[in-house]
C-alpha positions as a LaTeX table, in Angstrom:
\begin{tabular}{lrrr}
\hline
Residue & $x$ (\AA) & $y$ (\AA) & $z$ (\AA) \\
\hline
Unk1 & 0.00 & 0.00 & 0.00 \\
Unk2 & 3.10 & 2.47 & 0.45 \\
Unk3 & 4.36 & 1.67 & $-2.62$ \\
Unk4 & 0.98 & 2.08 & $-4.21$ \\
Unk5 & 0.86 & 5.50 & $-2.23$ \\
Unk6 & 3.29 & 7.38 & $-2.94$ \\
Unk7 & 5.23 & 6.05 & $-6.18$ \\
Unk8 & 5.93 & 9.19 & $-8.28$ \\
Unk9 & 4.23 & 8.09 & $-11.60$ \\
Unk10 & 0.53 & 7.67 & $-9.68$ \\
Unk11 & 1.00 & 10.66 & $-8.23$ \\
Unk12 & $-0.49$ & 14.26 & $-10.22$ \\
Unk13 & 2.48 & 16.55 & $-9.56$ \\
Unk14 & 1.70 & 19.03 & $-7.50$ \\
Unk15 & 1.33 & 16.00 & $-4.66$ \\
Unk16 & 5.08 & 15.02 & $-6.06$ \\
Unk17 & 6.17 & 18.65 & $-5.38$ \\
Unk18 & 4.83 & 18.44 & $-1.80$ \\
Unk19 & 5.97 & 15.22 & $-1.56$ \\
Unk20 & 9.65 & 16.27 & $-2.16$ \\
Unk21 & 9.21 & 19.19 & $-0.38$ \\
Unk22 & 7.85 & 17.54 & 3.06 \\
Unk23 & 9.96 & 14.37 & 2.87 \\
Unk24 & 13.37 & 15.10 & 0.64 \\
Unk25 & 15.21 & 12.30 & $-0.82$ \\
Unk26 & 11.55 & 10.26 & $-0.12$ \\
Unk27 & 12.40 & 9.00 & 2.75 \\
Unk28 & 10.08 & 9.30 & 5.99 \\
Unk29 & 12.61 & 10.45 & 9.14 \\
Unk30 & 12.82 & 8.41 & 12.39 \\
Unk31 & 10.13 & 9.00 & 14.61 \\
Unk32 & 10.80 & 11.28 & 17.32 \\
Unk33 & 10.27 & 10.67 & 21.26 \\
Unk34 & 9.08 & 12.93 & 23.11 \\
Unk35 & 11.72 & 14.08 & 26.00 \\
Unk36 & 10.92 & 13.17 & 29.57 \\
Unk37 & 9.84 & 16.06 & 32.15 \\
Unk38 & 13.82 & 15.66 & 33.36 \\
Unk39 & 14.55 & 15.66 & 30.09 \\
Unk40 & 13.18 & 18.71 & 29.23 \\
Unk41 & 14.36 & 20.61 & 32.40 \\
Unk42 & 18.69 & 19.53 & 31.61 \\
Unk43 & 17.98 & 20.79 & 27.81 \\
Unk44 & 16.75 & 23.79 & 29.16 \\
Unk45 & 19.84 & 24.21 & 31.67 \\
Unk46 & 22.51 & 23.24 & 29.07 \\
Unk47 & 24.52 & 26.28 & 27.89 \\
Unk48 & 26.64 & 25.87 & 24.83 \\
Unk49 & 27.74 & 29.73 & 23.93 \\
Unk50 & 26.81 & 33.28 & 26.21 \\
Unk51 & 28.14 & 36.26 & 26.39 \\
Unk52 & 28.41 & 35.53 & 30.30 \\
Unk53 & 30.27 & 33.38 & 32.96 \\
Unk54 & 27.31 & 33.81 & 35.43 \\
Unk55 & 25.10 & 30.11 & 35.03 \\
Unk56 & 22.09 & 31.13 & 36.45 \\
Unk57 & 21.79 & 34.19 & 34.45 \\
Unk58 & 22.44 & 31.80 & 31.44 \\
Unk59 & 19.55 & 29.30 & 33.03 \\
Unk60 & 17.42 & 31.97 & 33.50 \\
Unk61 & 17.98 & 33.34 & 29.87 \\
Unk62 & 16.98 & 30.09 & 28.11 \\
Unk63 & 14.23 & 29.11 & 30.26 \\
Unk64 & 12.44 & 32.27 & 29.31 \\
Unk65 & 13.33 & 31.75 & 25.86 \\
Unk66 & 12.03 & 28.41 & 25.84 \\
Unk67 & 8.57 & 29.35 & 27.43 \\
Unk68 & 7.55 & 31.32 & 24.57 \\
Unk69 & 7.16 & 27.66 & 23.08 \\
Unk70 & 4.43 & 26.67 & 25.64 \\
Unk71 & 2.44 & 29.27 & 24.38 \\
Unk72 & $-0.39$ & 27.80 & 22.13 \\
Unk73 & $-0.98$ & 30.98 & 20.36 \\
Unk74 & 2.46 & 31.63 & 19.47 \\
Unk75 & 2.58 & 27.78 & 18.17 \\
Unk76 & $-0.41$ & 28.25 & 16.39 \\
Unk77 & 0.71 & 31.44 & 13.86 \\
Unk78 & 4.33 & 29.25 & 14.02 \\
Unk79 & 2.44 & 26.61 & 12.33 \\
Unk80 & 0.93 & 29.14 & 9.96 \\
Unk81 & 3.41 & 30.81 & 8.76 \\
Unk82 & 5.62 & 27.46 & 7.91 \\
Unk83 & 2.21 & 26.18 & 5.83 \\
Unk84 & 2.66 & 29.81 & 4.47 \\
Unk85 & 6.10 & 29.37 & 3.34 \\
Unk86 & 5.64 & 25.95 & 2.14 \\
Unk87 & 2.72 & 26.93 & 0.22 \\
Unk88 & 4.38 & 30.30 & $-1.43$ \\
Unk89 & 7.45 & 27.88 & $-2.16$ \\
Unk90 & 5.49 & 25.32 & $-3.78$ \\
Unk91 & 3.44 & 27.94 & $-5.49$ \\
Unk92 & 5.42 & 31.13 & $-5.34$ \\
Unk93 & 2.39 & 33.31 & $-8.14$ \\
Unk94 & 1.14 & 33.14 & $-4.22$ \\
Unk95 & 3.29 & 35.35 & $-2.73$ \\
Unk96 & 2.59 & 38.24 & $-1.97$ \\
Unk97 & 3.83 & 41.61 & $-3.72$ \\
Unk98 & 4.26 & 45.36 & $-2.56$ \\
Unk99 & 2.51 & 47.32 & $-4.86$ \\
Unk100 & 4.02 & 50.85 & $-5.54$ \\
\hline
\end{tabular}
């Protein structure tokens, strides 16, 4: 049925441009597990480059960073603007123009 699915000459081609787009070199990546609540707190505390020796300003930096990601309406338009840019690279007479 995968085979049947997704082999380029049944598919019309804008679902082959999507298809390259959303899975390049047609291959499906490893599915991802989720991190565990510990996890997700030493990602959040690991520091790789700051301007700064002091850690818990560092901490303190990223955590607030990261929050912004818990928001659902932030993840929502982050969502729609990647459809947006898929769509306008698929299709780019989409895009919008400045008029003068």
């Amino acid at each position: 049925m995968h085979e049947r699915l997704l082999h380029p000459a049944l598919l019309p081609h804008i679902l082959q441009a999507i298809r390259s787009a959303v899975f390049p070199g047609n291959v499906l990546g490893p599915a991802r597990q989720a991190p565990s609540q510990a996890e997700t707190l030493e990602i959040k505390r690991e520091t790789l480059y700051f301007a700064t020796q002091d850690t818990a300003l560092m901490q303190a930096d990223i955590e607030s960073t990261l929050d912004l990601f818990a928001d659902a309406y932030l993840n929502k338009n982050l969502i729609v603007a990647a459809l947006e840019l898929l769509v306008v690279r698929l299709f780019p007479e989409t895009a919008e123009t400045a008029e003068s």
